[in-house]
C-alpha positions in Angstrom: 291.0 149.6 -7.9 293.6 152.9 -7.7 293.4 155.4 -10.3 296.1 157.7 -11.5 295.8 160.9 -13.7 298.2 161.9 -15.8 298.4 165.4 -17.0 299.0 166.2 -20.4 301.8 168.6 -21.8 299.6 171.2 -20.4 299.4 170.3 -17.4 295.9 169.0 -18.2 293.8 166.2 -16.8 290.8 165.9 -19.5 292.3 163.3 -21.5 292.9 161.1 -18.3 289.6 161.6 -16.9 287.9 160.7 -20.6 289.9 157.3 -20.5 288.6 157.2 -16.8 284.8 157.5 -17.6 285.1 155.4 -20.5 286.7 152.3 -18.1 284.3 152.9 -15.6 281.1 152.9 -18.5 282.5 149.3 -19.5 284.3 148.4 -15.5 282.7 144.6 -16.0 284.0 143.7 -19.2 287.4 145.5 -18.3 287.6 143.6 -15.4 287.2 140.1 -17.7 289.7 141.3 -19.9 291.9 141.9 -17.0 291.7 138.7 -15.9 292.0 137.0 -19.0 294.8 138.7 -20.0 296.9 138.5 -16.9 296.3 134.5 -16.3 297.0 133.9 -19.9 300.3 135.4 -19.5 301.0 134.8 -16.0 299.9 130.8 -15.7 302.7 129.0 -16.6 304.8 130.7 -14.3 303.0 130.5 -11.5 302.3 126.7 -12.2 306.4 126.3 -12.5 306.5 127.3 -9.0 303.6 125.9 -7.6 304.5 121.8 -7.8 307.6 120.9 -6.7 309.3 117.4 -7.5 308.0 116.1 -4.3 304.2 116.5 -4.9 304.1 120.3 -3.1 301.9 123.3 -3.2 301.2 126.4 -2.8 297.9 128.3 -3.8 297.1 132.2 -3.7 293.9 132.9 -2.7 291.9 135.9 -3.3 290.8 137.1 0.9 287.7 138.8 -0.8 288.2 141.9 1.2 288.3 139.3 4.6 291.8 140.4 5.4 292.1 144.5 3.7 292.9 143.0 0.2 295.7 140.8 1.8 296.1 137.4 -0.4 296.0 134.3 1.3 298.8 131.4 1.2 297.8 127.6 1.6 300.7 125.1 1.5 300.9 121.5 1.1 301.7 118.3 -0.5 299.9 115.4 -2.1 301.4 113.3 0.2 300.4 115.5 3.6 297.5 117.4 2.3 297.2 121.0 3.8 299.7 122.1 6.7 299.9 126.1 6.4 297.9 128.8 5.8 298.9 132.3 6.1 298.4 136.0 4.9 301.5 137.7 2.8 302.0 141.1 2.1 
């Protein structure tokens, strides 16, 4: 998680930090929303590009801090199962 502060008009950071503590009081159910949120408006994109005609995949795997936050890529096919793994970014 990053955090920016943005000054106000007056060069101020009060506001920001305010909005700061009051993400970091509620961080769990933030972090739901978050989630929610993004895979309600991001699923049927990525499942567009997922399957292919010919029965192919690819899935994005959380590396749960294995690889310094670098997500992992498994590809495959129904017909071949898994052939590749790798880690993007």
């Amino acid at each position: 998680m990053g955090l920016d502060l943005v000054p106000d008009s007056h060069g101020q950071i009060t506001s920001s930090l305010e909005v700061a503590r009051q993400l970091w009081a509620n961080q769990f159910l933030w972090i739901e929303k978050v989630k929610d949120f993004s895979a309600t408006r991001l699923l049927d994109l990525k499942n567009e590009s997922r399957l292919d005609a010919d029965g192919a995949c690819e899935f994005w795997l959380d590396d749960g801090a294995l690889f310094s936050g670098h997500p992992i890529v498994v590809r495959g096919s129904l017909s071949d199962g898994l052939v590749d793994a790798e880690i993007a970014g």
